[in-house]
N, C-alpha and C positions, 0 to 999 in steps of 0.2 A: 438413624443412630438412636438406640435406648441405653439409657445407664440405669444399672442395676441399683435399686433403690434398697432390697431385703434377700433374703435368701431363705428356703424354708428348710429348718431342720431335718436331717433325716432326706434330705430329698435327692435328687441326682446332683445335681449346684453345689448341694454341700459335699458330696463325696470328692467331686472331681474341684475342691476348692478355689470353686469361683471367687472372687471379692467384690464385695458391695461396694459401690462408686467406680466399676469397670463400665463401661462402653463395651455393649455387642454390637458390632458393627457391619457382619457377614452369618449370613445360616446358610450350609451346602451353594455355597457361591453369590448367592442374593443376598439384597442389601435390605438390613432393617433400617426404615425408617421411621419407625412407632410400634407402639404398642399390638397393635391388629395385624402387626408384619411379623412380630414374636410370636404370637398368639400361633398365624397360621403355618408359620417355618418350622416351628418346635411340634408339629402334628404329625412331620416324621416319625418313622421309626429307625432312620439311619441318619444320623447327625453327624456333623462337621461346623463348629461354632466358634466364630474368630473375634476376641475380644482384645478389647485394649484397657491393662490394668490402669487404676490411678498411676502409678510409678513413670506409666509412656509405654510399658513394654507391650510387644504383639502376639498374644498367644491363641493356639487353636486347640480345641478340645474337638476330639471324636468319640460319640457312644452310641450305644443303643438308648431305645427307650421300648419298652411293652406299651399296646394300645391302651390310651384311659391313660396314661401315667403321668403321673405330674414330669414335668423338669424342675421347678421348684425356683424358678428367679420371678422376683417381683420386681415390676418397672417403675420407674419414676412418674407421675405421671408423664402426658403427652401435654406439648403447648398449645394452644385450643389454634383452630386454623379458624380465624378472625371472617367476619361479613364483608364482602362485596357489595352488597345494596346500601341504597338511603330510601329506606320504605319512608313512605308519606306517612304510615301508622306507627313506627316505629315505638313500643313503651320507654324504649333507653334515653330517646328523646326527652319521656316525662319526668325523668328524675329530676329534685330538687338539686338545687348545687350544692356541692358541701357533701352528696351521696357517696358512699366506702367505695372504694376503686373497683370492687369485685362487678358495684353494678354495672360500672359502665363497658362489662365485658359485651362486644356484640359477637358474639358465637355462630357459629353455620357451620358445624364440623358433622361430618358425617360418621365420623367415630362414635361421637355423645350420641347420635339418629340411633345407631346400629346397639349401642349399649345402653342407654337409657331412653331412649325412645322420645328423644325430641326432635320435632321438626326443624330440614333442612331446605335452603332452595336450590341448591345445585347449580348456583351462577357460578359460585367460587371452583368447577369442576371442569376442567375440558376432556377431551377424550382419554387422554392415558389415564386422569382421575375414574372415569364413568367406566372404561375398560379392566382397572382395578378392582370399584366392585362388584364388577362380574366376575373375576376370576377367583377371588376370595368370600363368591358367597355370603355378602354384607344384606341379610338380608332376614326379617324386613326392614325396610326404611320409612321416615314419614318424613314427610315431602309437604313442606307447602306450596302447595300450588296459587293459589287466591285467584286467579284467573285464568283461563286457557287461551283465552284469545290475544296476539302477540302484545299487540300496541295497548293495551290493558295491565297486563303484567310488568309490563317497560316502563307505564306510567307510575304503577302500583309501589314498584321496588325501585326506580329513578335507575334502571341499569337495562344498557344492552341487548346483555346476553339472558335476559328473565324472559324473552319471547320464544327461547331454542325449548322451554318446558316438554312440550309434548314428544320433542324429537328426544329427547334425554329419558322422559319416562317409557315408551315403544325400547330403545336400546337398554335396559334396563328390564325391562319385563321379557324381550325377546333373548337376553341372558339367562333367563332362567329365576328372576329376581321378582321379588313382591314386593306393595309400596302403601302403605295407609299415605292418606293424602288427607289436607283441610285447605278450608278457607277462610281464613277472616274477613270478613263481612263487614266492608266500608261503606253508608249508603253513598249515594251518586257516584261511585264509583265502581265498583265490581258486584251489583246487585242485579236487580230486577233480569233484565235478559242476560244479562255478562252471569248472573249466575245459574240460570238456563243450561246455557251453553257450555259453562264447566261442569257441570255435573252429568250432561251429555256428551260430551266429549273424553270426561273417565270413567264412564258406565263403557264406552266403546270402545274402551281399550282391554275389557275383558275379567275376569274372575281375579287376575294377578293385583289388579288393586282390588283392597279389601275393603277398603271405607275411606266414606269420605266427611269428615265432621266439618258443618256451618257453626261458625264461631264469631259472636258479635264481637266491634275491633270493641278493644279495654283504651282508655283515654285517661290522664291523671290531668289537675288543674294547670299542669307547663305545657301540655301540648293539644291541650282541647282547644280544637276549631285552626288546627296549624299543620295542615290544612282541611284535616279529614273531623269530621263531627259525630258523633255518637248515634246511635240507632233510636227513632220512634217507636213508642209502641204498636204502631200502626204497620211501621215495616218489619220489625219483628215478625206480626204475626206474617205478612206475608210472606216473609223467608222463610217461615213455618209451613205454609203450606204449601211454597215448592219444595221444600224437603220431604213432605208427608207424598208430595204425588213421587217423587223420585223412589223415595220407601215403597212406596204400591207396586211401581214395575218393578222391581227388585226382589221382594216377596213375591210374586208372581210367577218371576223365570228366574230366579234362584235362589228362592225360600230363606233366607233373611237381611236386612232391614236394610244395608251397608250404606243408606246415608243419613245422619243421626246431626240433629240441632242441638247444640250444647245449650246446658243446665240456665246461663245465664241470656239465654235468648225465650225460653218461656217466663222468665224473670220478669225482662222488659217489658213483654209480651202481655206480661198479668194473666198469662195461663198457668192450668194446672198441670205440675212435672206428672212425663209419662210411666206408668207405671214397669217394671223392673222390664217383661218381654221384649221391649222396645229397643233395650240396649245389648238384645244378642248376647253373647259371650262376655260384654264387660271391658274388652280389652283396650275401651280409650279413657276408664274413667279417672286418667290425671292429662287427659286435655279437657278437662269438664264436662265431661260427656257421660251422664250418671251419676255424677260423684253425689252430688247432695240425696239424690232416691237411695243410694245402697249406704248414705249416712243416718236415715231416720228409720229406713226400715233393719239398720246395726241398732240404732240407739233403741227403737220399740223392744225386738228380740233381746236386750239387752236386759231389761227392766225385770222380768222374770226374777234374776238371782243377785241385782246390785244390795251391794250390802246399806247395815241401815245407820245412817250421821244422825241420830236422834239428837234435837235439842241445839245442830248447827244452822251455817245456813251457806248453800252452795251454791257461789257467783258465777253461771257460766258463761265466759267472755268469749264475745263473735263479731262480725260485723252486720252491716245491714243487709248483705245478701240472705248468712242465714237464720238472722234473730227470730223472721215471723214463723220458722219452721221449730224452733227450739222454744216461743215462748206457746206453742201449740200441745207441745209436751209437758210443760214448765211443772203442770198440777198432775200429771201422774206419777213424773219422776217426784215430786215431792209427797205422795201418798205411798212410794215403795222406798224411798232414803227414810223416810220419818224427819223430813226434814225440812227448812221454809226454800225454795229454791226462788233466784234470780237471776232472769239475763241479760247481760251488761253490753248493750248493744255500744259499740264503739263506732265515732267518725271518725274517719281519718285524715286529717288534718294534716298528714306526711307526703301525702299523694294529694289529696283534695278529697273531696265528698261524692265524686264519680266512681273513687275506687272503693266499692263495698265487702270484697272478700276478706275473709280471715285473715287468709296465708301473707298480707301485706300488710296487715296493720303493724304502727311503730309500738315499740313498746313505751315511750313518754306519752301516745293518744292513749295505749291501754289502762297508764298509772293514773293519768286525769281523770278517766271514766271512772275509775273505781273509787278514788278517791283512800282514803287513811283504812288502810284494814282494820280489822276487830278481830279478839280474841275466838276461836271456834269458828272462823269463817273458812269456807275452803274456797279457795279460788282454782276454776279449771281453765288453762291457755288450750289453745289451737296451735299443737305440734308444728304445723306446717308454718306458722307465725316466728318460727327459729330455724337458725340454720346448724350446721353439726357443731360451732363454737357456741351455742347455746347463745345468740346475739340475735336481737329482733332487725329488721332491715334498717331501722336508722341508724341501729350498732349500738344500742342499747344494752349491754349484758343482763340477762336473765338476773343474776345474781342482786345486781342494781334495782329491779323492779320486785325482785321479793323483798330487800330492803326496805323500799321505799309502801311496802304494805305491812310493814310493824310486825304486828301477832298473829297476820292469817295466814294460813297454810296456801302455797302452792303448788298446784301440779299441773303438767301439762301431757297431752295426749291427741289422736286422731281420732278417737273413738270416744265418747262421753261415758257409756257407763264403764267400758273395758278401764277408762283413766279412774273412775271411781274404786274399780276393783282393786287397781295395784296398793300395791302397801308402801 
């Protein structure tokens, strides 16, 4: 069942005066039960659609619709279809206590896979789920896999049904369905030959998986070492290099890369990030997979036409993942700003000092770091460090921390010189 959350003007909804806060509860006989069941019922072009008003009453509406054409109801959203596992990695795990409710969402919805492209494990799915999406074409999906081997995955995600993976991903691809897949990368646990074997084991199931991204596990100060441990530099690199042979057969018999080590695994590593070819088409880089290479080579191209803060001086706030890439630029950007630049390398104190990325920093570690702004100062945030109520993860409102910087200018953005350009 969906209730109708909006209605768009002009649209078919609005002619045949649907009402916002009605329940669609049937399309041509079949039951909606979410949003992706709206989606694919309304793709008729002969419609029969049985709602139930706010009032209680049961009404059915019949029309056409032309191919392309909106029907024009917006849904409520969907209630997230909650995790089956207790990963041993879990980050949800590492939250401090006292964290906003939102975090402690543990999500596996194949809905969010299929529209925003996060990964799922498909324990929470039995057949008539996995048979649904095949019938409606959910697809691609990305799939954590982290292990292929059963008693690995059972151990990995503390569930059962995490050993059926491979019989779940074969019925799925032999539907007609594609699947990005990863691993996070636990040592003594799903490495050395367990990651072998997975990446053998979804090379052999065919061209339908498209990739496959090694992802070292992320740990904050509440669940390091409880029970899984952060990666050596040492193994790093050698999960490097069975990715780089996995990449060789791959480019070999089907000319590109499709197994790809994320950004913070040459981190570890103290290797240098691969240059752009390596990341194919691009299409994982918000699993971290390229993100920082297509960030500096935005910010280099960038320099060209950034306008010029003569006589300021521009603070840009980061973490320690990617301070040494930005303090490497620090003196060009400030010969094309006309400006003194500095980067406000931030610990994070909210997670612990393991977590070095941007997009986590709180915003009371970000006010510390800076300390009392100054007149002409511009300070630049890391867009990803807020969420759409403009609130840092410890729930800090943006608003609060340009307060708490007096006279300096803030702005926040993804892109450093693009955030310089806005007005």
């Amino acid at each position: 069942m969906v209730r109708i959350a909006n209605i768009e003007a002009g649209s078919i909804a609005d002619e045949l005066s649907l009402e916002i806060g009605s329940r669609v509860v049937r399309i041509n006989g079949e039951p909606v039960r979410d949003g992706i069941d709206l989606t694919f019922l309304l793709a008729d072009e002969q419609i029969e659609l049985e709602a139930v008003t706010p009032g209680g009453e049961s009404v059915v509406y019949a029309f056409e619709r032309d191919p392309g054409e909106a029907v024009g109801i917006v849904p409520e959203p969907d209630a997230v279809r909650e995790c089956a596992n207790k990963c041993v990695f879990c980050f949800i795990d590492g939250n401090p206590e006292g964290a906003r409710t939102p975090l402690w969402l543990r999500d596996d919805d194949f809905r969010l896979s299929f529209t925003y492209g996060s990964y799922v494990t498909l324990t929470n799915l039995g057949p008539k789920g996995l048979a649904r999406l095949v019938e409606q074409r959910i697809s691609p999906l990305y799939v954590s896999v982290h292990a292929t081997d059963p008693v690995v995955r059972e151990r990995l995600l503390v569930n059962k049904r995490a050993g059926l993976i491979l019989d779940q991903l074969r019925e799925l691809i032999d539907g007609g369905l594609e699947v990005h897949t990863q691993v996070v990368l636990c040592p003594e646990w799903n490495d050395g030959p367990h990651l072998d074997r997975t990446i053998d084991d979804l090379w052999a199931l065919g061209p339908a998986v498209r990739s496959l991204s090694v992802v070292p596990v992320g740990l904050t100060r509440y669940n390091l070492g409880r029970p899984v441990r952060l990666l050596s530099a040492d193994e790093a690199v050698g999960a490097i290099a069975q990715v780089d042979r996995a990449r060789e057969r791959a480019l070999r018999e089907r000319g590109l890369g499709w197994c790809y080590a994320a950004d913070e695994m040459y981190l570890i590593a103290g290797a240098p990030l691969p240059q752009r070819g390596y990341y194919d088409d691009g299409a994982l880089y918000e699993n971290g997979v390229g993100q920082i290479r297509r960030f500096v080579e935005r910010f280099d191209e960038g320099l060209v036409d950034v306008p010029r803060f003569e006589g300021r001086r521009i603070r840009m706030v980061t973490g320690r993942s990617m301070a040494p890439f930005l303090r490497e630029r620090a003196a060009r950007l400030a010969e094309a700003t006309r400006a003194s630049v500095e980067v406000v390398e931030v610990v994070n104190d909210y997670f612990g000092e393991t977590v070095t990325v941007a997009g986590l920093l709180g915003g009371r570690d970000i006010l510390r770091a800076l300390g009392q702004g100054a007149a002409g100062d511009l300070v630049l945030l890391p867009a990803e460090a807020l969420n759409a109520d403009q609130r840092f993860i410890d729930d800090l409102p943006l608003a609060e921390l340009t307060a708490g910087l007096g006279a300096a200018e803030v702005r926040f953005g993804f892109e450093v010189t693009e955030t310089l350009r806005a007005s």
